[in-house]
C-alpha positions in Angstrom: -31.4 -31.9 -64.7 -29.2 -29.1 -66.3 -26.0 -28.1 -65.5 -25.2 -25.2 -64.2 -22.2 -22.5 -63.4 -20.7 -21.8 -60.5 -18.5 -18.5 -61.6 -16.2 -20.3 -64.2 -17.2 -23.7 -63.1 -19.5 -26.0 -64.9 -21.2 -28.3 -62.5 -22.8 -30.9 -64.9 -25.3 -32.1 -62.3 -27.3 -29.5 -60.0 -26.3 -30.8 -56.1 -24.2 -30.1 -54.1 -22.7 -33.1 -51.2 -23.6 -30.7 -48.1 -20.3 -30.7 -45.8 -20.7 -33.0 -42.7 -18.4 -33.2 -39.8 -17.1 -34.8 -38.2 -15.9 -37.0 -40.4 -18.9 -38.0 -42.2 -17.8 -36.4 -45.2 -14.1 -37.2 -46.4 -12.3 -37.8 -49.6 -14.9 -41.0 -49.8 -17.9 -39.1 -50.4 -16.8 -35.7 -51.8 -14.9 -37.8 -54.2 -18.3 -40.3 -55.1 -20.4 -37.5 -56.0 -18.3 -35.1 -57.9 -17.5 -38.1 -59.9 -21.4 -38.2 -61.0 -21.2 -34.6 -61.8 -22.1 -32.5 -58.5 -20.2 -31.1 -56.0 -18.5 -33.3 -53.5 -17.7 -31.4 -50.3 -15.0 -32.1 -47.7 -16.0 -31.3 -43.8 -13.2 -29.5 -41.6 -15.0 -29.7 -38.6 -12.9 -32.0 -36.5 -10.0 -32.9 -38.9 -7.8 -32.8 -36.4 -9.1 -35.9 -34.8 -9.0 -37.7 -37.4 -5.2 -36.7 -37.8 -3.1 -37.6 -35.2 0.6 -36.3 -35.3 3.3 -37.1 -33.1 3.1 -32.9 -31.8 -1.3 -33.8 -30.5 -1.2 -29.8 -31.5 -5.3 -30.3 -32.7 -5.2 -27.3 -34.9 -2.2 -28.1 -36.2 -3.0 -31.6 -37.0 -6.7 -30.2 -38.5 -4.2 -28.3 -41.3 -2.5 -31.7 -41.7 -5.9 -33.3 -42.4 -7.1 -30.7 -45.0 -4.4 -31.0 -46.9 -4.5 -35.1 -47.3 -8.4 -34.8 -47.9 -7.7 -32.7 -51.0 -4.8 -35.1 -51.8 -7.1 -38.4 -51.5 -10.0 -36.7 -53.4 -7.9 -35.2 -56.1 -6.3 -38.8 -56.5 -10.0 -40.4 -56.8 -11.6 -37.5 -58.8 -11.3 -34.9 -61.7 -14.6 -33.0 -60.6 -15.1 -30.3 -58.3 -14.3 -30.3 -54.9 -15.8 -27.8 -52.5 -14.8 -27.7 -48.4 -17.1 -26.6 -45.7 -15.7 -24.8 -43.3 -17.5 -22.9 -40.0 -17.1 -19.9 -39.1 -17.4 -20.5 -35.9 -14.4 -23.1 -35.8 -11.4 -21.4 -33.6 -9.2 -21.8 -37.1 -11.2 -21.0 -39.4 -8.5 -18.4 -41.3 -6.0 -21.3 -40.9 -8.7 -23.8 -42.7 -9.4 -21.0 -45.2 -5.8 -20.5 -45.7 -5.2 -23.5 -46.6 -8.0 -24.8 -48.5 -7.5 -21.9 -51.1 -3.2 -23.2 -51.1 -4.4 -26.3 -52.3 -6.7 -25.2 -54.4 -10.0 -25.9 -53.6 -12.5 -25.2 -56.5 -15.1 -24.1 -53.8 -14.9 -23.3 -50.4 -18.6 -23.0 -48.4 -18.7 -20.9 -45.3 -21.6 -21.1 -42.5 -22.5 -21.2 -38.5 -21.8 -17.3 -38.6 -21.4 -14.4 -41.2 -18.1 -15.1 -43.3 -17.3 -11.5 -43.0 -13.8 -11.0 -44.3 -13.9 -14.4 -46.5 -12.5 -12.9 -49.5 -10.0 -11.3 -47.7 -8.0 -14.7 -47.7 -7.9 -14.6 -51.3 -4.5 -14.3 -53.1 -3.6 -12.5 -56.5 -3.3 -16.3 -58.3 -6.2 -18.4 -56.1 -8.8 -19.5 -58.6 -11.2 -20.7 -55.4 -15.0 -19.8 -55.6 -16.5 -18.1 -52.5 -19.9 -19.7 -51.4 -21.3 -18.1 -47.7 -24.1 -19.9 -46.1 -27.3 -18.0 -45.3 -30.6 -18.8 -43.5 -31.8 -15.5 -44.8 -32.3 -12.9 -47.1 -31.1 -10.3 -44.3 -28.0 -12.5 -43.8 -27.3 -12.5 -47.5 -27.6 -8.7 -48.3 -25.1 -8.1 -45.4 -22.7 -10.4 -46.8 -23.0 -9.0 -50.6 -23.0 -5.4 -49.0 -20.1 -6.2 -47.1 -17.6 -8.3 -49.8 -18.5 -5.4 -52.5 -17.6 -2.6 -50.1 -14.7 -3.9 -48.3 -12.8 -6.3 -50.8 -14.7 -5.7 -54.3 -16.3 -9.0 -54.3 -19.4 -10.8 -54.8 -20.3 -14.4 -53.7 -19.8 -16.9 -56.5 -22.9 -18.4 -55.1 -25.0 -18.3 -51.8 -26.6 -21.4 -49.9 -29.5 -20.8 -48.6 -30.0 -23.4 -45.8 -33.7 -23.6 -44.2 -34.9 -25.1 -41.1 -35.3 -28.9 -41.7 -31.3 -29.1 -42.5 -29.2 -31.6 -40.5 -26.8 -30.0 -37.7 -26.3 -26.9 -36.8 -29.4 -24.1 -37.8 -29.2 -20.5 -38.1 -32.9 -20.2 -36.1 -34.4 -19.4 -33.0 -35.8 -23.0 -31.6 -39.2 -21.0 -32.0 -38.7 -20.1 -35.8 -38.0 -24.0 -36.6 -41.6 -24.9 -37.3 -42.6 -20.7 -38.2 -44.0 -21.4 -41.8 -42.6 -17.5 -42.0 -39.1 -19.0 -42.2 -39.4 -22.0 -43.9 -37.1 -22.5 -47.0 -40.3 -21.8 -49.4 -40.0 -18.3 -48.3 -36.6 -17.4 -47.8 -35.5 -18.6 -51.3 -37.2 -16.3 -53.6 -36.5 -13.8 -51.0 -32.6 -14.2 -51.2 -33.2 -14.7 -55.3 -34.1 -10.7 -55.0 -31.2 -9.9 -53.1 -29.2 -11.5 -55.8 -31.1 -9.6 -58.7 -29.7 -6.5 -57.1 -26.5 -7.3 -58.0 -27.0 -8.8 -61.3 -25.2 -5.9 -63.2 -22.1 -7.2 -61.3 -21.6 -10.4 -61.4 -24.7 -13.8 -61.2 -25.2 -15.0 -58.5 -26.6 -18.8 -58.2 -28.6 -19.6 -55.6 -28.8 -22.4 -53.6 -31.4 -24.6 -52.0 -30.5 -26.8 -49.0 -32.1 -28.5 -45.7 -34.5 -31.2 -45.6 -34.5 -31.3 -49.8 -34.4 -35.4 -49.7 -36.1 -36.1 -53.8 -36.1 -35.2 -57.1 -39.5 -34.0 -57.1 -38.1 -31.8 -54.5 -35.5 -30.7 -56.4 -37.8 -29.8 -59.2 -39.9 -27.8 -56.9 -37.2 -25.1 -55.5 -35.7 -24.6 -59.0 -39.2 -23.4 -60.1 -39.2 -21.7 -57.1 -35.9 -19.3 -58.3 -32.9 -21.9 -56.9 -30.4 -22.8 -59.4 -29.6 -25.8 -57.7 -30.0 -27.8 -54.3 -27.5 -29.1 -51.4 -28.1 -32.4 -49.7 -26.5 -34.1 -47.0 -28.4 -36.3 -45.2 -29.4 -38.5 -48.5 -25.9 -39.2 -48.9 -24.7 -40.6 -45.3 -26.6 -44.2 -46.1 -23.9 -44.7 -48.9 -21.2 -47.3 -49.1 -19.0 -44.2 -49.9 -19.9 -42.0 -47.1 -17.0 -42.2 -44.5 -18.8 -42.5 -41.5 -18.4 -45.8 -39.4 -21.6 -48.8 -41.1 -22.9 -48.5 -37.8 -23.2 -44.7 -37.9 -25.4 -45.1 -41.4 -27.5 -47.9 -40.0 -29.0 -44.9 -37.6 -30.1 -43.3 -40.5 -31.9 -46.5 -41.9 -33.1 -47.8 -38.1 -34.8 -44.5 -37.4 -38.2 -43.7 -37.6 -40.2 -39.7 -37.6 -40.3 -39.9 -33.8 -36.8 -40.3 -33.3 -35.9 -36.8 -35.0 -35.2 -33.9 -32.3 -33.9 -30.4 -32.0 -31.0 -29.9 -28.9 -29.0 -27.3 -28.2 -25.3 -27.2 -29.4 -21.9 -26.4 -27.0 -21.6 -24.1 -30.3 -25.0 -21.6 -29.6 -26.6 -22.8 -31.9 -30.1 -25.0 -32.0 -29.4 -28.4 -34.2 -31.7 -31.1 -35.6 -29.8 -35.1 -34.5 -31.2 -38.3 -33.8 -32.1 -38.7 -30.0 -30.2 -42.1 -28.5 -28.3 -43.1 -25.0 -25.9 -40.1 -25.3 -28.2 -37.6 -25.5 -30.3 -38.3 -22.8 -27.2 -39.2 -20.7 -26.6 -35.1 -21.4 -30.0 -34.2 -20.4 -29.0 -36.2 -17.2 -25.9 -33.5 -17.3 -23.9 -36.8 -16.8 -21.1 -35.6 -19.9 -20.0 -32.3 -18.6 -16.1 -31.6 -20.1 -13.6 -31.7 -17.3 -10.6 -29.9 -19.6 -10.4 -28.6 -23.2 -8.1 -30.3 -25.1 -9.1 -28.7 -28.5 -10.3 -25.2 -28.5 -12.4 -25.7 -31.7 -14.7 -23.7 -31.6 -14.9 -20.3 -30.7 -18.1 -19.4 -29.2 -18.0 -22.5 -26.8 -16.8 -22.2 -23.1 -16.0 -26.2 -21.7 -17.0 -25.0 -18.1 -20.6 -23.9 -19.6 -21.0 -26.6 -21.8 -23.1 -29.7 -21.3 -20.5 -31.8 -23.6 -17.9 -31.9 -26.0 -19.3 -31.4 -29.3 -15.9 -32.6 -31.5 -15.7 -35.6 -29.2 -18.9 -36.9 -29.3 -19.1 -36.0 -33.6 -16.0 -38.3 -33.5 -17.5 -41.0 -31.8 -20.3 -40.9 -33.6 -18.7 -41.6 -36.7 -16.6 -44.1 -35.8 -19.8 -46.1 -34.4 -19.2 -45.9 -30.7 -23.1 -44.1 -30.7 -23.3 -44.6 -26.9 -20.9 -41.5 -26.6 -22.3 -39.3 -29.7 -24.9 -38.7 -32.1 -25.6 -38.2 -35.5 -26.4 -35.0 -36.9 -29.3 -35.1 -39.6 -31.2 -33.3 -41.8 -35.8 -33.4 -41.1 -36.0 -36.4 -43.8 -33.3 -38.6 -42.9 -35.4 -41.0 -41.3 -37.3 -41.9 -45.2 -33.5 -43.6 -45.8 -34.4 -47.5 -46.1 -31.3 -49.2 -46.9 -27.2 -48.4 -47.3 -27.2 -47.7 -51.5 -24.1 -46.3 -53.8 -23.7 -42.6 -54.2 -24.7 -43.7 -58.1 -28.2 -45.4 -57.1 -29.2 -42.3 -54.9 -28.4 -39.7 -57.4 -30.0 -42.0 -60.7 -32.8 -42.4 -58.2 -33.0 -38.6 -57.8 -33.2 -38.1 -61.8 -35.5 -40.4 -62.7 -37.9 -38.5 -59.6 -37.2 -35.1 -61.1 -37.9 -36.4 -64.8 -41.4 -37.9 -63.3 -41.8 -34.7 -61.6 -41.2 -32.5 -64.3 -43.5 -34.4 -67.0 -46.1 -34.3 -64.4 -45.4 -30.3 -64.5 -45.7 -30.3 -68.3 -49.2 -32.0 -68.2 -50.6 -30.2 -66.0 -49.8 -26.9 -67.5 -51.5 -28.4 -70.7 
């Protein structure tokens, strides 16, 4: 695999850590794989959780948290360090904010249109600006939109398709629609990239359900210049999820995979267990809102608390959560090191790639 740029940063090995919250991706993980040459990506998605002060303020505390992520990673790595933040989280200018004060080399933006993104930039911030798309409409709105308004371009675009892990930007009925599967949207959003190529270059990347090298392989030939993965990377001793959390990931099988509907709006892909159908059963419906996190979601319509039951998930009390995961998590077969997965991933892009060369002989 080649390296590859990222505005003025060289990422030495082409995947990005997809951001997973809540709390499955910490200073643990991010840290693990930017230290074998990708990016490692911090989640802000519930940080306030995770971060108790003596105030309880939540989005307070979720500022807090942000800023001793970056510390632990930046004490465990020298590579590059992205955060994921969502658009739809209540503080997302506060998270923004403050991922670009403490320097952040990249900060990824999805679950909505990152409209005004660069507008948080500041004269010294050296921060790369990464929206996540799930199409090629989506992207030419946001490059239309940066150029016009602020004079900017995305440093790169994710492009993430239908089997990803949490929260998708589809209809339910565009999930299986070979018309939107990943295959198709990426060369689309590569044009919408060309069109700016007189400007700046834009990368492109590839994420949901990408799970091998072969795969890999596959969406740089088909105009990606790299790939984000998340779900290969929970079954890690470095991933910061609880071991029982990861063990889903290994105990599961095709059939357990499902699509439910979020508090946020949105459809996501999780692994069904108790909790779930204890919501079908509408048996977790939010009394109060202690949080506020995320902005499209109103506790007296909502079947359950998203934050809480992420939280719980993570720390391995799975009878009151569920784990987000991406259409391939269930191939995982055993808890590795973020070093085995990604030398496991090269050797099946070299395979791939000499069977590529032979065949075109």
């Amino acid at each position: 695999m080649k390296s590859i740029f990222i505005g003025n940063k060289e990422i030495c090995l082409p995947i990005i850590q997809g951001g997973m919250g809540v709390g499955v991706s910490l200073s643990g993980l991010a840290s693990a794989v930017a230290n074998e040459g990708g990016i490692g990506v911090i989640s802000c998605a519930g940080l306030g959780l995770l971060y108790k002060q003596d105030t309880g303020d939540y989005l307070k505390n979720c500022i807090w948290g942000l800023k001793e992520e970056l510390r632990k990673t930046r004490e465990k790595t020298k590579g590059v360090i992205g955060v994921n933040i969502m658009v739809a989280l209540s503080n997302f200018a506060d998270m923004v904010r403050t991922a670009i004060k403490e320097k952040a080399d990249v900060i990824f933006a999805g679950a909505g249109l990152p409209l005004d993104l660069p507008s948080y930039l500041t004269p010294d911030s050296k921060t790369l600006l990464a929206p996540i798309v799930s199409s090629a409409r989506a992207a030419k709105v946001i490059c239309d939109k940066w150029l016009t308004n602020y004079g900017y371009l995305p440093d790169a675009i994710v492009v993430e398709g239908p089997k990803a892990g949490g929260h998708l930007g589809f209809k339910t009925e565009q999930i299986e629609d070979e018309n939107h599967s990943l295959e198709h949207l990426i060369p689309e959003v590569v044009a919408i990239a060309s069109q700016y190529s007189d400007k700046k270059t834009i990368p492109v990347i590839a994420a949901g359900g990408i799970s091998t090298g072969e795969d890999i392989l596959r969406f740089i030939g088909l105009g990606a210049t790299g790939v984000q993965m998340g779900s290969i990377f929970v079954p890690t001793d470095e991933c910061d999820a609880s071991p029982v959390f990861k063990q889903v990931y290994v105990d599961s099988s095709q059939k357990d995979m499902m699509i439910i509907q979020s508090p946020v709006g949105m459809p996501g892909r999780a692994f069904d267990g108790e909790f779930i159908r204890s919501v079908n059963k509408g048996n977790e419906k939010p009394k109060v809102c202690s949080f506020h996190c995320i902005k499209t979601c109103d506790y007296t319509q909502s079947p359950y608390c998203i934050v809480k039951a992420l939280y719980n998930a993570t720390k391995g009390n799975m009878d009151k959560g569920y784990a987000f995961a991406g259409a391939n998590a269930y191939l995982a077969e055993k808890i590795s090191s973020v070093k085995e997965v990604i030398a496991k991933l090269k050797d099946e892009f070299e395979i791939a790639r000499k069977k590529v060369i032979i065949n075109n002989l």
